[in-house]
C-alpha positions as CSV (number, residue, x, y, z in Angstrom):
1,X,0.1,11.6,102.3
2,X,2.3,11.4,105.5
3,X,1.1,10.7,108.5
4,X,2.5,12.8,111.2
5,X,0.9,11.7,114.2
6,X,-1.7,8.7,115.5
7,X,-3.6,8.8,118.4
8,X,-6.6,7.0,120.3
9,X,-9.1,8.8,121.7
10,X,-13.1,8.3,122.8
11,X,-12.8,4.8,120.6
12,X,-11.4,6.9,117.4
13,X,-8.1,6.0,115.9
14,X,-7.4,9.8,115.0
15,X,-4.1,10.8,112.7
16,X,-2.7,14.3,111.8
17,X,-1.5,14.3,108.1
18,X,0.3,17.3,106.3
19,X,-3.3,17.7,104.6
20,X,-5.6,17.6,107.7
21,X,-6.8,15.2,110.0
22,X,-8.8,12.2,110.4
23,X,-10.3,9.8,111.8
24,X,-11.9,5.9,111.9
25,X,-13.1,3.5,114.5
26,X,-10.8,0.5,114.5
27,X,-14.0,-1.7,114.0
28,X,-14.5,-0.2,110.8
29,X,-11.5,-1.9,109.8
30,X,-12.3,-5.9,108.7
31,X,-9.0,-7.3,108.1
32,X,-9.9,-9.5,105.2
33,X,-7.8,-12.8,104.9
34,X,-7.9,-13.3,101.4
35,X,-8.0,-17.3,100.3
36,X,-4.8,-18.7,98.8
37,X,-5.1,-20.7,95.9
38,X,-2.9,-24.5,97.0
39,X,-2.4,-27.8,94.7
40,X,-0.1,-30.4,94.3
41,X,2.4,-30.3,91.5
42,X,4.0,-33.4,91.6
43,X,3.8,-36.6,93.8
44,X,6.6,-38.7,92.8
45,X,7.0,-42.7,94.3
46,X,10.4,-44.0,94.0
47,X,11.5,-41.5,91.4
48,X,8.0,-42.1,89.2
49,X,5.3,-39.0,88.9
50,X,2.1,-40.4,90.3
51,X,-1.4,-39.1,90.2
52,X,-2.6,-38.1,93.2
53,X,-5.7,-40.4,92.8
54,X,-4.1,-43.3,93.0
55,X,-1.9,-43.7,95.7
56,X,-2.2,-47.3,96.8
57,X,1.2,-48.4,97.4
58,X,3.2,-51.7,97.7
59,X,5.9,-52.2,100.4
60,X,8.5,-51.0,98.5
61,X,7.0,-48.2,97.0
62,X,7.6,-46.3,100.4
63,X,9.7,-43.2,99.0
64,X,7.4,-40.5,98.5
65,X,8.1,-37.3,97.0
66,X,5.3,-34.2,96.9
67,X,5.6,-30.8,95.2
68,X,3.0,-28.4,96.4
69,X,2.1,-24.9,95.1
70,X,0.8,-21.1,96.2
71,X,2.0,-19.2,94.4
72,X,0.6,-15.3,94.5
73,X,2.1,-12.3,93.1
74,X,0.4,-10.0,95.9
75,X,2.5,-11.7,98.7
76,X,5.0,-9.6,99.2
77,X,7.3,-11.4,101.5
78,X,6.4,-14.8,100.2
79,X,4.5,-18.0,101.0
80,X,5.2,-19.8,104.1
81,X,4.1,-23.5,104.7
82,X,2.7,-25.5,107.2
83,X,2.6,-29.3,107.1
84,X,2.6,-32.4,108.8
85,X,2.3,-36.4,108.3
86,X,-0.5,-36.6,110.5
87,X,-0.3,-38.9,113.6
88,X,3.8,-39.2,112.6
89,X,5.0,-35.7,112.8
90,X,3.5,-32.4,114.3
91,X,3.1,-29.3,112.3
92,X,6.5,-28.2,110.7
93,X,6.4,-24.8,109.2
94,X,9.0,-24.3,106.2
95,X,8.9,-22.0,102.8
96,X,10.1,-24.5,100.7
97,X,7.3,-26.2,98.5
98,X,8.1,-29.5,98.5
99,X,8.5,-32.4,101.0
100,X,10.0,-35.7,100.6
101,X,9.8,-39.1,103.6
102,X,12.0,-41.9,103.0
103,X,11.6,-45.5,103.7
104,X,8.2,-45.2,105.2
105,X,6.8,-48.5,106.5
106,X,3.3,-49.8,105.6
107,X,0.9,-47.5,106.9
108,X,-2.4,-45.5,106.1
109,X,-1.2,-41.9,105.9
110,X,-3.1,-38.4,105.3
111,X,-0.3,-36.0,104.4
112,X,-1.9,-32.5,105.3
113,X,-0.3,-28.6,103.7
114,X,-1.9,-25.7,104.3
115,X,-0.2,-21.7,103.0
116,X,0.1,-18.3,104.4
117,X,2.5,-15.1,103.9
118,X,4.0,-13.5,106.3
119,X,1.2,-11.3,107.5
120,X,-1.0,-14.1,107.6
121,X,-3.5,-11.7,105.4
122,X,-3.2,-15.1,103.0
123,X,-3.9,-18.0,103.5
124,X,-5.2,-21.4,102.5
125,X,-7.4,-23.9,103.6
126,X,-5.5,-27.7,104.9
127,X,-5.0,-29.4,101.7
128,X,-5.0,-33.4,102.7
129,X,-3.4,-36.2,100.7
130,X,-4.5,-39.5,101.2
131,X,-2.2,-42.5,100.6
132,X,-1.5,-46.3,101.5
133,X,1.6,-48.1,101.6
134,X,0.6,-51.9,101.9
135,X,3.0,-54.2,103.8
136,X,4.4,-57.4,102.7
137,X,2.2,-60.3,102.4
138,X,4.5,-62.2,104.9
139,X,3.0,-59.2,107.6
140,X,-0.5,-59.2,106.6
141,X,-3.6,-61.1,109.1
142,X,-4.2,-63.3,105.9
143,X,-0.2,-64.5,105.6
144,X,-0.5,-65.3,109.6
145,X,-4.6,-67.2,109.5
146,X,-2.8,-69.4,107.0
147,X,0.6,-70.1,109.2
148,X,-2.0,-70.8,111.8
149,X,-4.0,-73.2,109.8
150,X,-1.1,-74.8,108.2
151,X,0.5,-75.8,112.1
152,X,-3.3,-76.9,112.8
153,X,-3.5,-79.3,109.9
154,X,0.4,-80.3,110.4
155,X,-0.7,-81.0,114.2
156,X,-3.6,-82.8,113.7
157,X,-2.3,-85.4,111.0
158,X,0.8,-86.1,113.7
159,X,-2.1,-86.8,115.7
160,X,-4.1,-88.8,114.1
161,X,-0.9,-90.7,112.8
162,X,-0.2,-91.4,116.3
163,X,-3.6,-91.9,117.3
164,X,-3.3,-94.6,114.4
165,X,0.2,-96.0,115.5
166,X,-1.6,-96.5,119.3
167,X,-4.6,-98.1,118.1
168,X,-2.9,-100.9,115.5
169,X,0.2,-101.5,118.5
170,X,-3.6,-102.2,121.3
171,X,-5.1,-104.2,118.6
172,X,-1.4,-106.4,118.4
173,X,-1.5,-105.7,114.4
174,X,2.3,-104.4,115.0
């Protein structure tokens, strides 16, 4: 059926076709934003597939790979993405399906995707992924609570050897 003509008029969208005319209120019309299916594929750390459960990281385990995935047939044009590190990168949009951050340094991190085509009729929620890359023990509150002690303990027993030394040199020993 071809439409020949549109017009609005007395809050009717009204169109001429070559087999008659008719007519709709534009509220009648619910765009519906159908939900788009979105999971990881692969999370890969340092070259090794990872669950995505499990993503407690040492230092060195700070090259992350992830794979996600939205695939549906009835999107014409394709499935766009949207995702960020959050609180290290603002939203990035990009239709590839995969995203990889090298060298990262020790950090709590909530990698966040989310999918739409190109009209934006599909879409999916913000999928998040959690993960934690630990630092080194030399950079960790414990390593520096036991430098600390350590110079305490090294101070006091100078200390108290020349406390020691003082008191034997008054007492004429030495």
């Amino acid at each position: 059926n071809k439409i020949n003509r549109i017009m609005g008029f007395a809050g009717y969208i009204w169109l001429t076709t070559n087999d008659g005319l008719c007519y709709f209120r534009p509220s009648d019309m619910s765009e519906k934003t159908i939900l788009l299916p979105l999971y990881f594929d692969n999370i890969s750390v340092n070259g090794i597939n990872r669950p995505s459960d499990s993503l407690v990281l040492s230092h060195d385990q700070n090259n992350i790979f992830i794979e996600f995935n939205a695939l549906y047939y009835k999107a014409i044009q394709g499935i766009r993405y949207k995702l960020r590190l959050k609180g290290v990168a603002p939203w990035k949009y990009t239709d590839l399906n995969y995203v990889q951050y090298f060298s990262l340094p020790p950090g709590e991190y909530q990698f966040e995707v989310a999918a739409e085509d190109a009209d934006g009729k599909y879409k999916s929620g913000i999928h998040i992924l959690h993960f934690i890359i630990k630092p080194r023990f030399v950079e960790t509150a414990l390593f520096k609570i036991l430098i600390g002690l350590l110079i305490l303990l090294v101070t006091g027993m100078i200390l108290t050897s020349i406390f020691s030394y003082q008191k034997l040199k008054a007492t004429n020993v030495i």
